[in-house]
C-alpha positions in Angstrom: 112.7 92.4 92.2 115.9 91.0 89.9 115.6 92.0 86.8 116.7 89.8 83.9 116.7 90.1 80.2 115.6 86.6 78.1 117.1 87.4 74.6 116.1 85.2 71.4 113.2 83.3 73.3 110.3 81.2 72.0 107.1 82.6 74.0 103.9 80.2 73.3 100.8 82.3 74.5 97.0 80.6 75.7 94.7 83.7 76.4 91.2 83.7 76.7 90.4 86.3 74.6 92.7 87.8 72.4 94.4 85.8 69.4 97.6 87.8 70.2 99.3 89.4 72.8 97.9 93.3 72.7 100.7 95.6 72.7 100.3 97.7 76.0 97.6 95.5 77.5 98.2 94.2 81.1 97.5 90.4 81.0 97.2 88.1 84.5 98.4 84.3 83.9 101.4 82.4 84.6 104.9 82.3 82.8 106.8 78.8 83.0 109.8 78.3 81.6 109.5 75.2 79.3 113.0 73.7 78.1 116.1 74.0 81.0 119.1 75.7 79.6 122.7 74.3 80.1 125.8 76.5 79.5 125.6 75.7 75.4 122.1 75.1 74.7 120.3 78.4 74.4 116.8 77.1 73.0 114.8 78.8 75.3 110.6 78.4 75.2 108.3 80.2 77.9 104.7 79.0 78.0 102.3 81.9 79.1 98.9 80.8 80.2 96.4 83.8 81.1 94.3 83.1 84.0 90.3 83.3 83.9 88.9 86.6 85.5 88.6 85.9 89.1 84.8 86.8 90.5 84.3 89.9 92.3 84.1 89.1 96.3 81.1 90.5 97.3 82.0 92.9 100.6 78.8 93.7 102.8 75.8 90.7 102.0 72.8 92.6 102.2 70.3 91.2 104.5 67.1 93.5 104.1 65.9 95.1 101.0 63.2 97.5 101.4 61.3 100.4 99.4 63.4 103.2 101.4 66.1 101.3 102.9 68.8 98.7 102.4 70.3 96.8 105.5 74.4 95.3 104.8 76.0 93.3 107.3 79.7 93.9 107.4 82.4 91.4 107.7 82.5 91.9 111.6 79.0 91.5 112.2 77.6 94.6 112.3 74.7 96.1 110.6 74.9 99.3 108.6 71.5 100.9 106.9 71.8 102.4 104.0 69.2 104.6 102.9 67.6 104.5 98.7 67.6 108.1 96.9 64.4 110.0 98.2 61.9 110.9 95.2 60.2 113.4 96.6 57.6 114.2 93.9 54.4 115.7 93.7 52.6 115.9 97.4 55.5 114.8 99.4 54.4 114.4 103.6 57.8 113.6 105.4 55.9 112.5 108.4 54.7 109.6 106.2 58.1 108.9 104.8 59.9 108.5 108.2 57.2 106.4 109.4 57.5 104.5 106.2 61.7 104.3 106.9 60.9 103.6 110.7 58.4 100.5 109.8 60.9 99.1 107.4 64.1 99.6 109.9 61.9 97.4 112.2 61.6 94.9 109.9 65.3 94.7 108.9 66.3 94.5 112.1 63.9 91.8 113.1 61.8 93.9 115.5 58.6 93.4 113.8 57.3 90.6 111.5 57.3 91.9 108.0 54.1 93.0 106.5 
């Protein structure tokens, strides 16, 4: 990095949201440097134009939702489950539940027609 000091500049701001420049804010955009300065012309203008917030890239697409489970498929092409908080209220028969995980893993993985 070559750091550089602009003194006595004329900084024209577009941002999205703010009317001015926040004072400690972090701001993403682009600078340009309006007017070109010869040897005896100082009259310096910057243009600052803040970007629009980019959209979050979504990582893993999920390619089963079910009642106990959640199936992702990664980048590479491989399939991770992902298993929903257990609410284990009341009468709670785990031999149910993992046969209710076990159907639904079948499904997601395309071993079984869904229900």
């Amino acid at each position: 990095m070559k750091p550089n000091t602009h003194l006595g500049v004329d900084l024209k701001t577009m941002l999205r949201k703010d009317r001015q420049a926040k004072t400690g804010k972090d701001y993403l955009g682009v600078l340009r440097r309006d007017v070109l300065c010869e040897e005896f012309l100082y009259d310096e203008h910057f243009t600052f134009v803040e970007l629009p917030p980019m959209a979050p890239v979504k990582r893993n697409h999920k390619v089963y939702d079910g009642k106990h489970i959640s199936i992702t498929r990664r980048d590479d092409g491989t399939l991770r489950p992902n298993f929903k908080p257990m609410h284990a209220k009341g009468r709670f028969a785990i031999a149910q539940y993992v046969f209710e995980v076990y159907i639904e893993l079948c499904e997601g993985l395309g071993l079984i027609e869904e229900r």
